[in-house]
C-alpha positions in Angstrom: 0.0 0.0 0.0 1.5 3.2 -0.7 1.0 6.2 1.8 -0.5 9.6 0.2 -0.3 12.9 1.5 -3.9 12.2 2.6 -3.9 9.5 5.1 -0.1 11.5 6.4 -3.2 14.2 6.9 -5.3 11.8 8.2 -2.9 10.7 10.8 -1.7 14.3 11.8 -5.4 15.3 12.4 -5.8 11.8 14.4 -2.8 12.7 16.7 -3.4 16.4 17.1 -6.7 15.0 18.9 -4.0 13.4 21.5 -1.4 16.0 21.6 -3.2 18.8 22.1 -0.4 21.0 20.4 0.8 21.5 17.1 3.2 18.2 16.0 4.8 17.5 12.5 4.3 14.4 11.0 6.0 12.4 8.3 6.1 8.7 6.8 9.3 7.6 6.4 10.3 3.7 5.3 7.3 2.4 6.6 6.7 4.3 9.8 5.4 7.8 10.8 6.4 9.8 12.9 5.7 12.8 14.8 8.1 15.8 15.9 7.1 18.0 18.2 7.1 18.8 22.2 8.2 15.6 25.3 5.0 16.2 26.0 2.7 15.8 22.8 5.4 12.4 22.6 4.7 11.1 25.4 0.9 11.5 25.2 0.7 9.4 22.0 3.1 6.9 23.4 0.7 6.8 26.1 -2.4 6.6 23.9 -0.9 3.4 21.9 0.2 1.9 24.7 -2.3 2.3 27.3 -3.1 -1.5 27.7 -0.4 -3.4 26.1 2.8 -2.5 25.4 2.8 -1.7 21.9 6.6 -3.1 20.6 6.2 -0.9 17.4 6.1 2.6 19.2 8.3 4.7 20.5 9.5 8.2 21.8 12.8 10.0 22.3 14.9 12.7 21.3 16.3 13.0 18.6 20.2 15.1 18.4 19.7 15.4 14.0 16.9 17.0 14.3 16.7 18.6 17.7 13.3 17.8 18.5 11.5 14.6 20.2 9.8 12.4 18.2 7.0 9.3 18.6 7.4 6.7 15.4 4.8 3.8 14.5 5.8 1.3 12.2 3.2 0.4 10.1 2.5 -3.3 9.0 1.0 -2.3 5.1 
């Protein structure tokens, strides 16, 4: 399946609903990700991993593009 700009959108709107603050969001190699505060990070690492621990998320900063991140890999 090939990712479009639309479900990138699709996704940003989705997390914005989590983070409560602006985030960027990208799809690189098969996973998105979001740049933006530790804060809006951690809340969607919390969201997707509120039950289970979810083994394709995670959250930390990163020193190339001095910002935090949260990544999901996708299974397309």
């Amino acid at each position: 399946m090939e990712v479009t700009i639309n479900h990138i959108n699709r996704v940003k709107s989705d997390w914005l609903q989590v983070t409560k603050e602006d985030i960027e969001v990208e799809y690189i190699k098969g996973t998105f990700y979001a740049f933006g505060s530790e804060l809006a990070c951690l809340r969607l690492f919390l969201h997707y991993n509120k039950v289970v621990r979810n083994k394709k998320t995670r959250t930390e900063y990163s020193k190339n593009m001095l910002s935090w991140y949260f990544s999901l890999e996708t299974s397309f």
